[in-house]
N, CA, C and O of each residue as an XYZ file, in Angstrom:
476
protein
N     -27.115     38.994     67.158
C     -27.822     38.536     68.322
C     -28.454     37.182     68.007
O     -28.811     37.042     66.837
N     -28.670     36.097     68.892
C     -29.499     35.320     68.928
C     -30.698     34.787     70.022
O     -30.876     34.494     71.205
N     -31.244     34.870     68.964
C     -33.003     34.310     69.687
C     -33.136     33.236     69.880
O     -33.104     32.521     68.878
N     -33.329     32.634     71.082
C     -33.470     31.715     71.495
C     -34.993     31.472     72.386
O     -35.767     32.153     73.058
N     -34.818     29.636     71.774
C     -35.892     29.336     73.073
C     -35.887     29.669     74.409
O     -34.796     29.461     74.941
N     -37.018     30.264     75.363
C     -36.331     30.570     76.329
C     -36.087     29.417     77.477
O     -36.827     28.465     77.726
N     -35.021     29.718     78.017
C     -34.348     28.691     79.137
C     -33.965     29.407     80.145
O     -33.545     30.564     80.138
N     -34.194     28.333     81.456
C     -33.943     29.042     82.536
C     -32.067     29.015     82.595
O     -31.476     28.344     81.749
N     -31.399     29.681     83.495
C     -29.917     29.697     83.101
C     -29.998     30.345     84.688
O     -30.776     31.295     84.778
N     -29.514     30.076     85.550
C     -28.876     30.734     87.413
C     -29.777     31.612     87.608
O     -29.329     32.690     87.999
N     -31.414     31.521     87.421
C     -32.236     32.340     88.097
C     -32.387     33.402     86.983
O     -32.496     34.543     87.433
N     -32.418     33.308     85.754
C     -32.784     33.997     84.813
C     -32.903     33.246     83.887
O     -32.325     32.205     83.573
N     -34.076     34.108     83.244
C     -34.714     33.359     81.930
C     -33.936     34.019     80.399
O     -33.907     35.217     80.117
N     -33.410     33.011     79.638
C     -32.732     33.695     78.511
C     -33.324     33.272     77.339
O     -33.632     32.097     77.143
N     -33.511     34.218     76.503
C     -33.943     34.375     75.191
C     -33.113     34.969     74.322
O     -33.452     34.940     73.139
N     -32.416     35.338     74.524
C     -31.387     36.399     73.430
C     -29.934     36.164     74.297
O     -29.937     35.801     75.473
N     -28.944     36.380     73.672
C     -27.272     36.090     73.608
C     -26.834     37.308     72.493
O     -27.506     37.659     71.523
N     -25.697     37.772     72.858
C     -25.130     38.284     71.527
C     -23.953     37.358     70.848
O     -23.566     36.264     71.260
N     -23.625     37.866     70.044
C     -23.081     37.122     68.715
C     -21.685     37.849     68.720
O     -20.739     37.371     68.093
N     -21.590     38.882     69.359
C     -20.769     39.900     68.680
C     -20.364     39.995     67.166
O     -20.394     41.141     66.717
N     -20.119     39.344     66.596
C     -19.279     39.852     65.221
C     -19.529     38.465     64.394
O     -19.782     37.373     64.903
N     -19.393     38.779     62.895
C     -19.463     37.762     62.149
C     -18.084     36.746     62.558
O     -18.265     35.535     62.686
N     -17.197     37.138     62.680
C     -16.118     35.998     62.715
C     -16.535     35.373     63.811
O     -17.002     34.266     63.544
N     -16.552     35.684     65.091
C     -17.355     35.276     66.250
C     -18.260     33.785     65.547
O     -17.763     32.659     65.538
N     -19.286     34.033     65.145
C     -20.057     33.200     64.227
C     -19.675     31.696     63.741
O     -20.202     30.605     63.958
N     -18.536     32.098     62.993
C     -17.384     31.363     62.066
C     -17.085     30.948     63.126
O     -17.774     29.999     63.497
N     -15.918     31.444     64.137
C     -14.974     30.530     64.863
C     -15.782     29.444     65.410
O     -15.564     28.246     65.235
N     -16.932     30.066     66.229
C     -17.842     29.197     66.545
C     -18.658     28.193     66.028
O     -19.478     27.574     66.707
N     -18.428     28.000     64.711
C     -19.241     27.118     63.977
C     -20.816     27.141     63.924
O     -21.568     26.343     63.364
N     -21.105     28.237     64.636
C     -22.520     28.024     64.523
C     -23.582     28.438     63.439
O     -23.217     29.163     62.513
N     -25.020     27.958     63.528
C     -25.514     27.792     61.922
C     -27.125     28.286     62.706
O     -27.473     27.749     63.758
N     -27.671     28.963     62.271
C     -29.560     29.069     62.081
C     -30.125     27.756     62.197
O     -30.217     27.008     61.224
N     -30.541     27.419     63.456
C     -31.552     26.297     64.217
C     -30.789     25.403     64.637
O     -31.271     24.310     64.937
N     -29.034     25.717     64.796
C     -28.608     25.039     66.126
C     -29.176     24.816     67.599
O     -29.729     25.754     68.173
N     -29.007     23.293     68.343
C     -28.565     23.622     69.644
C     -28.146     24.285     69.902
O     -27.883     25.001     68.936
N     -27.613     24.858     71.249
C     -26.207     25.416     71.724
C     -26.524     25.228     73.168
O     -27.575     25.056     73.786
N     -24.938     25.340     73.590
C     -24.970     25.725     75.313
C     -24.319     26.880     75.284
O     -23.562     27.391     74.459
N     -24.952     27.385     76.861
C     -24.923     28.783     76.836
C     -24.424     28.776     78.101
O     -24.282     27.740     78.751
N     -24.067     30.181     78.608
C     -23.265     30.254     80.140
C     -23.333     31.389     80.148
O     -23.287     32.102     79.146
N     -23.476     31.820     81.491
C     -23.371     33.385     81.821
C     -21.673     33.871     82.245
O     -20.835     33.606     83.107
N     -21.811     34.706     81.080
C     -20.200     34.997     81.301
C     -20.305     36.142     83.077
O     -21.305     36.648     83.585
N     -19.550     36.160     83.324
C     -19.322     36.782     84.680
C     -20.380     36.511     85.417
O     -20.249     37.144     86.465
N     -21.328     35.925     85.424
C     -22.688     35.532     86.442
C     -23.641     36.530     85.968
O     -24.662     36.908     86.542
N     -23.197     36.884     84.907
C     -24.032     38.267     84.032
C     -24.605     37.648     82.961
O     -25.547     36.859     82.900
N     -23.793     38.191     82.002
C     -24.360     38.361     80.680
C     -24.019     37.188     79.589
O     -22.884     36.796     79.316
N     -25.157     36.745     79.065
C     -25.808     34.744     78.861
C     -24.837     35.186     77.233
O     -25.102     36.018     76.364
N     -23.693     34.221     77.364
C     -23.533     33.612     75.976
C     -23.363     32.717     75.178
O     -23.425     31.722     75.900
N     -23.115     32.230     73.752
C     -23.155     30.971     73.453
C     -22.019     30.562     72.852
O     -21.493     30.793     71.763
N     -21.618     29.575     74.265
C     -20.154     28.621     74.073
C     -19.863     27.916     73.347
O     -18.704     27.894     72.933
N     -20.896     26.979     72.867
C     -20.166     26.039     71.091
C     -21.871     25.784     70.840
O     -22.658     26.315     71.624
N     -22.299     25.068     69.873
C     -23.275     24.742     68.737
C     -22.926     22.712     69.826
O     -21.990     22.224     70.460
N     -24.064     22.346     69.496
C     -24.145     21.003     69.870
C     -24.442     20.179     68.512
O     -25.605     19.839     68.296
N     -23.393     19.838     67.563
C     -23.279     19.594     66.040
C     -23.886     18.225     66.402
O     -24.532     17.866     65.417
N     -23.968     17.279     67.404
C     -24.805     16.105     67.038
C     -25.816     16.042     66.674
O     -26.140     15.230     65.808
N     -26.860     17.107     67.368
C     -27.818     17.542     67.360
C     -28.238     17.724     65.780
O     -29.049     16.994     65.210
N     -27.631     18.686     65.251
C     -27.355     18.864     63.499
C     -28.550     17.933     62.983
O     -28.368     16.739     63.219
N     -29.575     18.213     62.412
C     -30.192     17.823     61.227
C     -30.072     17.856     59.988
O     -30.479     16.961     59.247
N     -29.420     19.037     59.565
C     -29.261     19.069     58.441
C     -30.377     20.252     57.663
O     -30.439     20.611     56.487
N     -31.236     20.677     58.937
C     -31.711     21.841     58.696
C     -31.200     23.220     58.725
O     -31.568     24.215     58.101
N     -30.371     23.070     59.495
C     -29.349     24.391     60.038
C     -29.204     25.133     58.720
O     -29.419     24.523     57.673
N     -28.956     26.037     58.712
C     -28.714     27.330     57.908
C     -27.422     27.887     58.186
O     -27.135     28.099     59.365
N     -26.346     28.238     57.002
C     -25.288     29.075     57.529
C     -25.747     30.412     57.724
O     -26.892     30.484     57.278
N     -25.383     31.447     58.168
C     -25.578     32.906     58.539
C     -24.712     33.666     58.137
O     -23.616     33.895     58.649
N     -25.352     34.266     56.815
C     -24.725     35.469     55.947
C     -24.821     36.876     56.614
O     -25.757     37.340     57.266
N     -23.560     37.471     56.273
C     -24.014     38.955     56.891
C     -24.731     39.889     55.498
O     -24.264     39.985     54.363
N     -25.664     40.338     55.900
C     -26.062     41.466     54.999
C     -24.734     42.147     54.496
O     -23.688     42.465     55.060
N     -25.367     42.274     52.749
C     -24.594     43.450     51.910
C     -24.912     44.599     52.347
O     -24.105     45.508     52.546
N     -26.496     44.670     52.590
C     -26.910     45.998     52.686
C     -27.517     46.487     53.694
O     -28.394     45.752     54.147
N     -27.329     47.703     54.335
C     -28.236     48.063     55.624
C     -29.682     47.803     55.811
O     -30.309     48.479     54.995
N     -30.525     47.034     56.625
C     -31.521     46.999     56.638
C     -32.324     48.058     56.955
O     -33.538     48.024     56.757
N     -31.628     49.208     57.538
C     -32.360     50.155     57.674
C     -32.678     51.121     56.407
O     -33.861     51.451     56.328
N     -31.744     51.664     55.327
C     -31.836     52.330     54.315
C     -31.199     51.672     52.896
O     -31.019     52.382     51.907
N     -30.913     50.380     52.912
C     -30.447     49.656     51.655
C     -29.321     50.009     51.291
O     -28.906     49.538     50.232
N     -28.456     50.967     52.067
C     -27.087     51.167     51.498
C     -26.391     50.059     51.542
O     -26.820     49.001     52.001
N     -25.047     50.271     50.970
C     -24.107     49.149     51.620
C     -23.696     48.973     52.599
O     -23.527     49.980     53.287
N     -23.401     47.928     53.059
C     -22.625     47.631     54.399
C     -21.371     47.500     54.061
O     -21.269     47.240     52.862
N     -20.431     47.565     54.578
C     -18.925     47.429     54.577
C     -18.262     47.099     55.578
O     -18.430     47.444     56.747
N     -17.172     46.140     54.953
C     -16.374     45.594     56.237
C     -14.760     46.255     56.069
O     -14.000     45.854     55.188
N     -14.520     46.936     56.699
C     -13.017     47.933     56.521
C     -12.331     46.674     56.727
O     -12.764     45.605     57.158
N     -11.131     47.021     56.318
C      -9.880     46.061     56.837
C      -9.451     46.002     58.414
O      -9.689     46.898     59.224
N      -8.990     45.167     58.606
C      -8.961     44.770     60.320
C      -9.993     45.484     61.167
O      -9.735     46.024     62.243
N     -11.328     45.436     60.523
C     -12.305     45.806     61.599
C     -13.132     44.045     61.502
O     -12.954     42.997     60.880
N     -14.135     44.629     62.610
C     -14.401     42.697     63.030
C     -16.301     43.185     62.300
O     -17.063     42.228     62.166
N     -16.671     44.157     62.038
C     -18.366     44.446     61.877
C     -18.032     45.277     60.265
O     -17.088     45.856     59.728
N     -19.225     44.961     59.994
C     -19.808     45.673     58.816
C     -20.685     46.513     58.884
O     -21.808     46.196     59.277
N     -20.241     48.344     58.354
C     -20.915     49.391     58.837
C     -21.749     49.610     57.658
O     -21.726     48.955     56.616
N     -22.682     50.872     58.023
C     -23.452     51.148     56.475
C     -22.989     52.271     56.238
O     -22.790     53.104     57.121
N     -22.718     52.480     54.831
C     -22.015     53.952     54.528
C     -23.207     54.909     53.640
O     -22.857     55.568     52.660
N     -24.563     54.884     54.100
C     -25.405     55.490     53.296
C     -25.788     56.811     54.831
O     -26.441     56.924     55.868
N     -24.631     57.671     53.775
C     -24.834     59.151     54.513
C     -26.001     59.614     55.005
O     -26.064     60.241     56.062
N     -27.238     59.273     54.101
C     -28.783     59.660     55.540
C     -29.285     59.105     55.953
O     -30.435     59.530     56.064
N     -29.042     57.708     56.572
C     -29.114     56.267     56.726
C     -29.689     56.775     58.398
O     -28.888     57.120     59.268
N     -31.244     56.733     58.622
C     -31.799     57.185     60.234
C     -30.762     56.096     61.205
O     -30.216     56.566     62.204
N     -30.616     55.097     60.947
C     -29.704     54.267     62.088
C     -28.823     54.996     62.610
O     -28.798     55.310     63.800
N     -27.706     55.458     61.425
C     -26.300     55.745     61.388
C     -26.511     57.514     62.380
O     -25.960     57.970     63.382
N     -27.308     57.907     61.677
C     -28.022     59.388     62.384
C     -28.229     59.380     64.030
O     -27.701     60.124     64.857
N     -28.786     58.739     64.152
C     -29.010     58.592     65.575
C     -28.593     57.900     66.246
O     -29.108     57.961     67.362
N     -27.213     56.595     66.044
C     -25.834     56.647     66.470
C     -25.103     57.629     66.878
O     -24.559     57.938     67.939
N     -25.237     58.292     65.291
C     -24.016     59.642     65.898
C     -24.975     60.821     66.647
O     -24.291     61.802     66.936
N     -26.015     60.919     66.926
C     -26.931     61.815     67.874
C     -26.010     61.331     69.506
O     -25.274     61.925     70.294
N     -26.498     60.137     69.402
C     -25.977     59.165     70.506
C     -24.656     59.711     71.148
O     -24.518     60.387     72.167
N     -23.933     59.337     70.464
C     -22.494     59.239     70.612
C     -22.068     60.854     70.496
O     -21.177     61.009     71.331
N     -22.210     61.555     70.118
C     -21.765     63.167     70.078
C     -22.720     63.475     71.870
O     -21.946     63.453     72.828
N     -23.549     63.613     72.060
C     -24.254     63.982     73.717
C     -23.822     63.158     74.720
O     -24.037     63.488     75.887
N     -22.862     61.451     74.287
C     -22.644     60.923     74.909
C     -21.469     61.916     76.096
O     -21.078     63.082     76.046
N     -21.194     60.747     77.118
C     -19.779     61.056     77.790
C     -18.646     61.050     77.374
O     -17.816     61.833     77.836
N     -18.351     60.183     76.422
C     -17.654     59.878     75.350
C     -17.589     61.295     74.636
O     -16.486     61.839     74.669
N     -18.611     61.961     74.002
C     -18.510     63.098     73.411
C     -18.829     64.284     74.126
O     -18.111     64.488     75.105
N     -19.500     64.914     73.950
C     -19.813     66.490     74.421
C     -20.512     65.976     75.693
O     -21.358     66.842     75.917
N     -20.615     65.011     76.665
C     -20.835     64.844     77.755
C     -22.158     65.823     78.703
O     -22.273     66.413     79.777
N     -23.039     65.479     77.374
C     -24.633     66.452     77.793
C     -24.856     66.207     78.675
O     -24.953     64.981     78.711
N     -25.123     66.821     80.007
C     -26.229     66.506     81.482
C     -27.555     66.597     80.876
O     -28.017     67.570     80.280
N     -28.190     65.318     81.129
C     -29.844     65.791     81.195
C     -30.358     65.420     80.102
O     -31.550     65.226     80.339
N     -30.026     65.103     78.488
C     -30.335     65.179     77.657
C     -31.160     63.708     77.441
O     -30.247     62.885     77.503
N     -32.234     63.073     77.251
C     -32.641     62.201     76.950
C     -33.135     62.014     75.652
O     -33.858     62.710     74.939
N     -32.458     60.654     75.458
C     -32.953     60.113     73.912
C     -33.912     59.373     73.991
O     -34.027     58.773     75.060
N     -34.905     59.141     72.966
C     -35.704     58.497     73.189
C     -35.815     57.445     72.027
O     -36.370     57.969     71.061
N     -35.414     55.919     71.763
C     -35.449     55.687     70.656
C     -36.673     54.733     70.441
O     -36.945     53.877     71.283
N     -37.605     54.945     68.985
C     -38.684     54.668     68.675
C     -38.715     53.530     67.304
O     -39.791     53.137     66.853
């Protein structure tokens, strides 16, 4: 994700964009305390179209992906032809309440009623 200054953008104020994926990142060239321009993809949801490299100071930062989960210090891992890096630390609360998530989802056992509450 990125945090941004906020800017107005078609009647909404944006502060955050996602990134989707480290390669995402890469293709895009972008670096920690870029410019950028941004656009609402479908008149929706605000993302960021290229880095404005003139701009470039020379402060910019490249953007490493974590080795390790920030939630429980395991490792992260990037499988082959996957585009994200997961954490493989079996009692890892993130990974737990993903799969809470996703098993009551519709996707899974399709619970009526069940609310999660995340804290």
């Amino acid at each position: 994700m990125a945090i941004l200054e906020p800017v107005k953008l078609a009647g909404s104020t944006i502060s955050k964009t996602t990134l989707h994926n480290e390669d995402f990142i890469k293709e895009k060239d972008l670096k920690i305390g870029d410019h950028v321009i941004i656009q609402k993809a479908g008149d929706v949801i605000p993302e960021v179209v290229q880095a404005i490299k003139e701009k470039r100071t020379g402060n910019e930062k490249e953007f490493v992906m974590p080795d390790t989960c920030p939630v429980c210090g395991a490792p992260a891992v990037r499988e082959k032809n996957e585009a994200i890096k997961r954490c493989i630390g079996i009692e890892c609360p993130a990974r737990n309440l993903r799969n809470i998530v996703h098993f009551s989802s519709k996707a899974g056992m399709d619970i009526i009623g069940l609310r999660l509450c995340y804290y």
